[in-house]
C-alpha positions as semicolon CSV with decimal commas, in nm:
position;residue;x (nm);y (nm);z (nm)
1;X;0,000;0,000;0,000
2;X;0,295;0,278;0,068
3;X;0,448;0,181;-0,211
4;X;0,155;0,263;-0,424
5;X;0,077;0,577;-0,269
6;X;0,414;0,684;-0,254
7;X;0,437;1,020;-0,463
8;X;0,650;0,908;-0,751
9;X;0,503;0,562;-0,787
10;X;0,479;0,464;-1,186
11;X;0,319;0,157;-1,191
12;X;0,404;-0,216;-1,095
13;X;0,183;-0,491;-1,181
14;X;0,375;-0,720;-0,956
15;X;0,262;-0,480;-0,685
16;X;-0,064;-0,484;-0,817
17;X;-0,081;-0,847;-0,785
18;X;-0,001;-0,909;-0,472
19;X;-0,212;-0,658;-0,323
20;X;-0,486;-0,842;-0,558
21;X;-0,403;-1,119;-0,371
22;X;-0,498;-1,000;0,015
23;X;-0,802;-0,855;-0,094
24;X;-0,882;-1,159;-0,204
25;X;-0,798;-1,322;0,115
26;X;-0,961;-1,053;0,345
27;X;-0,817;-0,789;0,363
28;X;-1,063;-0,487;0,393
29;X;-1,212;-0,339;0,085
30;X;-1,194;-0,071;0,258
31;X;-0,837;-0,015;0,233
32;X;-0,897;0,117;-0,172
33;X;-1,042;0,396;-0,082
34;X;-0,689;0,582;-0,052
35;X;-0,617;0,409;-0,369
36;X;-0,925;0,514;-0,560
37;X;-0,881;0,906;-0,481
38;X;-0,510;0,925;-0,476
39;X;-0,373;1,233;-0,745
40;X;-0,131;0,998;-0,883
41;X;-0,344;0,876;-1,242
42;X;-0,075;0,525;-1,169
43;X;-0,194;0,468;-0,862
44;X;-0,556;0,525;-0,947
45;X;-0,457;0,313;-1,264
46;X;-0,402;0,007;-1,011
47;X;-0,691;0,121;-0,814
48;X;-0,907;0,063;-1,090
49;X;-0,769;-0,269;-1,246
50;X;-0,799;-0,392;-0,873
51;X;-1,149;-0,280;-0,817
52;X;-1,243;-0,473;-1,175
53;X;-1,062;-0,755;-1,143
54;X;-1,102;-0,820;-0,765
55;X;-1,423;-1,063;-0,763
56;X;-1,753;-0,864;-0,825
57;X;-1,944;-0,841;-0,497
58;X;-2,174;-0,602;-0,318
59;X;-1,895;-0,604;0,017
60;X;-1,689;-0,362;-0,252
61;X;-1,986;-0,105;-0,210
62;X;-1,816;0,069;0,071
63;X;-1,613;0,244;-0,186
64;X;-1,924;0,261;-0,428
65;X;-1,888;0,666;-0,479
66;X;-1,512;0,661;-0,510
67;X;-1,487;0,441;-0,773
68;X;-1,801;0,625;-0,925
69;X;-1,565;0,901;-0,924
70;X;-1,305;0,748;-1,174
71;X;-1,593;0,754;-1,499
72;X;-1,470;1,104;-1,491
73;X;-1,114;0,995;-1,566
74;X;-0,903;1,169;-1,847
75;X;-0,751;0,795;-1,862
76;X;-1,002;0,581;-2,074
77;X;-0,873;0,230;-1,956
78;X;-0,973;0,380;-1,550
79;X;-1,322;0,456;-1,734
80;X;-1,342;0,165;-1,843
81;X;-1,253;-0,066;-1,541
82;X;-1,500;0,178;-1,326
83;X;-1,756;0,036;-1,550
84;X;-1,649;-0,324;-1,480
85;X;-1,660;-0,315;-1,117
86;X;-1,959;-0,071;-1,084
87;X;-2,164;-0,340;-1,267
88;X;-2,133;-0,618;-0,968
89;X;-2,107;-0,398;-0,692
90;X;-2,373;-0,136;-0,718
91;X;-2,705;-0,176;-0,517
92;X;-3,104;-0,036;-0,548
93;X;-2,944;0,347;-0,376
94;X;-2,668;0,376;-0,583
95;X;-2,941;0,484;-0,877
96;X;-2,724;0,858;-0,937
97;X;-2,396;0,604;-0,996
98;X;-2,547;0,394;-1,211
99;X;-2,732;0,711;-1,397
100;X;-2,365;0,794;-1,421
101;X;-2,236;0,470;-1,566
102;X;-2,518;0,492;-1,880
103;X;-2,448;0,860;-1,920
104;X;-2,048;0,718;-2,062
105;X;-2,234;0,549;-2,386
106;X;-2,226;0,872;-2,515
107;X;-1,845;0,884;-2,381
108;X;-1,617;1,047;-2,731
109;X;-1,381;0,671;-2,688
110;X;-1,562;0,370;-2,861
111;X;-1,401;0,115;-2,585
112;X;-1,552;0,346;-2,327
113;X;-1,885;0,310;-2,512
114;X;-1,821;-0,091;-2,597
115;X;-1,787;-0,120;-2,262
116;X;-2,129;0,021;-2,129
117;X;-2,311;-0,151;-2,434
118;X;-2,202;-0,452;-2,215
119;X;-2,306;-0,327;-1,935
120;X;-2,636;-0,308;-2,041
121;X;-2,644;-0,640;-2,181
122;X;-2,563;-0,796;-1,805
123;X;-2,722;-0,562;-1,565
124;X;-2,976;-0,654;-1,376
125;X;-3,311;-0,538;-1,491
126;X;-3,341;-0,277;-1,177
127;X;-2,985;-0,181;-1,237
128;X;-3,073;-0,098;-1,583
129;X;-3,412;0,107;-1,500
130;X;-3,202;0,286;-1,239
131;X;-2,909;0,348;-1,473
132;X;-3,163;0,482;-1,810
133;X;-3,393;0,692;-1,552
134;X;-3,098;0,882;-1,383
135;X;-2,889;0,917;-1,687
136;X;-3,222;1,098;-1,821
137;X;-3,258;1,293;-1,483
138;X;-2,861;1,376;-1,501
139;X;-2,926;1,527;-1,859
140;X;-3,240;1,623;-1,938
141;X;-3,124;1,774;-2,236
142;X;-3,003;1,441;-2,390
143;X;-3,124;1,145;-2,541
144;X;-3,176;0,969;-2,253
145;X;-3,476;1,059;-2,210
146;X;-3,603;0,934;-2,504
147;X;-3,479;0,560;-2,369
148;X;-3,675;0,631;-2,050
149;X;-3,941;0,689;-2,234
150;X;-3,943;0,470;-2,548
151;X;-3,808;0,171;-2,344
152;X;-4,063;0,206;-2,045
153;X;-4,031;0,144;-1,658
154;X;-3,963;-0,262;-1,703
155;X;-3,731;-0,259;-2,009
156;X;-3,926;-0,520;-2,179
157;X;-3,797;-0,565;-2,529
158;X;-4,043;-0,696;-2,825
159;X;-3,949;-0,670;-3,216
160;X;-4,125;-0,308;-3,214
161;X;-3,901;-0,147;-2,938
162;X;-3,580;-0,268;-3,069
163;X;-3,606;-0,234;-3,432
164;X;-3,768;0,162;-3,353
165;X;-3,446;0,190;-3,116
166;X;-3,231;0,020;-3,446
167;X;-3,337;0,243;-3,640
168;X;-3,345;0,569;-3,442
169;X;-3,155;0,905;-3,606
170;X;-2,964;0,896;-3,305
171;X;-2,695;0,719;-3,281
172;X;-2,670;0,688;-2,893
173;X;-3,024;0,575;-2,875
174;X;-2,868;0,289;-3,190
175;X;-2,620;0,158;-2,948
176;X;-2,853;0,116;-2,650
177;X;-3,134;-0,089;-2,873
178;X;-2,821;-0,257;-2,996
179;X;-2,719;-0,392;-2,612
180;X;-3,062;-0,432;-2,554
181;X;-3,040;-0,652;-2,913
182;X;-2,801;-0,832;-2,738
183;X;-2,940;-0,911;-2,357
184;X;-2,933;-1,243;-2,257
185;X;-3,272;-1,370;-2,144
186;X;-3,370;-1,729;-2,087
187;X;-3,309;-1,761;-2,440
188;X;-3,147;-1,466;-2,637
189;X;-3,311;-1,424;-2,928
190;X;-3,123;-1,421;-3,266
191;X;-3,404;-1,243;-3,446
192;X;-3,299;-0,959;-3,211
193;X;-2,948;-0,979;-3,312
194;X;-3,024;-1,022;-3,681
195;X;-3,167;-0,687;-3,664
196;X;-2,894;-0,504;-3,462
197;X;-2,615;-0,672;-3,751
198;X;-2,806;-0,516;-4,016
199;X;-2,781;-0,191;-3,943
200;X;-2,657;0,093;-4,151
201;X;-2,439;0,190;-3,799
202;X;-2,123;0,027;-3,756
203;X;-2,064;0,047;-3,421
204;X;-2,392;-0,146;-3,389
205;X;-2,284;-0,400;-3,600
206;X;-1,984;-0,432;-3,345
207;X;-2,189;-0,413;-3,019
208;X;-2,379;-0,745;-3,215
209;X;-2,097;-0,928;-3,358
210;X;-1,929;-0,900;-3,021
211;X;-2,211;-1,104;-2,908
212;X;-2,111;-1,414;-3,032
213;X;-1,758;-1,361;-3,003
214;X;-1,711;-1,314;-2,649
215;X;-1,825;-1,528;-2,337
216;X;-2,081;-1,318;-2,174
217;X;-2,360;-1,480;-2,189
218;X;-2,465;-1,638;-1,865
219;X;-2,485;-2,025;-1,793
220;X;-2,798;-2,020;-1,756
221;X;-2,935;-1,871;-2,152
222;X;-2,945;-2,045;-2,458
223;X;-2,960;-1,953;-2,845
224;X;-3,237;-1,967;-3,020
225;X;-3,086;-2,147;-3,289
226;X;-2,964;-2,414;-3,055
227;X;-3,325;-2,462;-2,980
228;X;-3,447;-2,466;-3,337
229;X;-3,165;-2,724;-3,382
230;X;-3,302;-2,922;-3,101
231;X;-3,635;-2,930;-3,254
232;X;-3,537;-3,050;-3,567
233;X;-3,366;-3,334;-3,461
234;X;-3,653;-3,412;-3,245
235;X;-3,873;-3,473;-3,497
């Protein structure tokens, strides 16, 4: 710990690692705090990588707000682990933080942006309604109020709501119907997806692709081709 918070510290991932390490064997969350609001952007740096990589868990809420503070980072890879660890550690108050989180899809870095599109697709569904209806109280002048609106209180996607959100003039409000495209349910539905790759908007061509490409889908979902698969060969 003094060795990170020493004033000319410049990074050390063994450093990082090992302090990893006794988190991860109890030793108090708490402790990050003088991590997390350090001036030195290295030791923040670690701070962040620690706070994402560190397993998700609601006992890392103690230091909810400070890592809140680091979506306001002028270093996009501490945006982008904020996001990370804000996703498994936030709770029903933190509602202004998670506002926060959804206001950095319209963040000028596309990683930054990737990375709440992913957000979105693993959220829980109050996390989500908390996140749209603050980011719309946070900036009323936005588009985020047109997801509060357009997407409703329960976030309930049908063919209507996501190909309206597809095909939106705005590209935020494209990226957000192209997460939502792309949240698993019980089953995720391809038809969803099929829509989101066709789009005339690159980036939410990405936000699909990166769908299949990556391992987040939980355990617990299947595809919908899978099923269709395992119909055929039923009959």
């Amino acid at each position: 710990m003094s060795k990170l918070l020493a004033p000319g510290f410049e990074g050390d991932s063994e450093l990082t690692f090992a302090l990893q390490s006794a988190f991860e064997k109890g030793f108090p969350l708490e402790n990050l705090r003088p991590l997390l609001t350090s001036d030195n952007l290295h030791t923040q740096a670690a701070a962040a990588y620690l706070v994402a990589e560190i397993s998700p868990s609601f006992s890392m809420n103690c230091v909810v707000g400070e890592i809140a503070d680091l979506l306001d980072s002028e270093i996009v890879r501490i945006r982008f682990d904020a996001i990370e660890a804000l996703l498994g550690c936030t709770t029903p108050a933190d509602g202004a933080i998670l506002g926060r989180v959804m206001l950095r899809l319209d963040d000028e870095v596309f990683g930054v942006r990737w990375k709440v599109a992913q957000f979105i697709r693993l959220a829980e569904r109050w996390q989500l309604r908390l996140a749209v209806e603050n980011a719309a109280e946070l900036c009323p002048d936005s588009a985020f109020p047109i997801l509060a609106k357009a997407h409703g209180q329960y976030l309930t996607a049908t063919t209507t709501t996501v190909r309206w959100l597809l095909d939106h003039p705005n590209p935020l409000v494209r990226r957000f119907g192209a997460a939502v495209a792309a949240r698993p349910r019980s089953v995720v539905d391809e038809q969803f997806l099929a829509m989101a790759e066709a789009s005339h908007d690159v980036e939410v061509r990405e936000i699909a692709a990166a769908s299949y490409r990556i391992q987040l889908t939980p355990i617990y979902a299947v595809w919908s081709s899978t099923l269709s698969r395992k119909r055929a060969s039923s009959a």
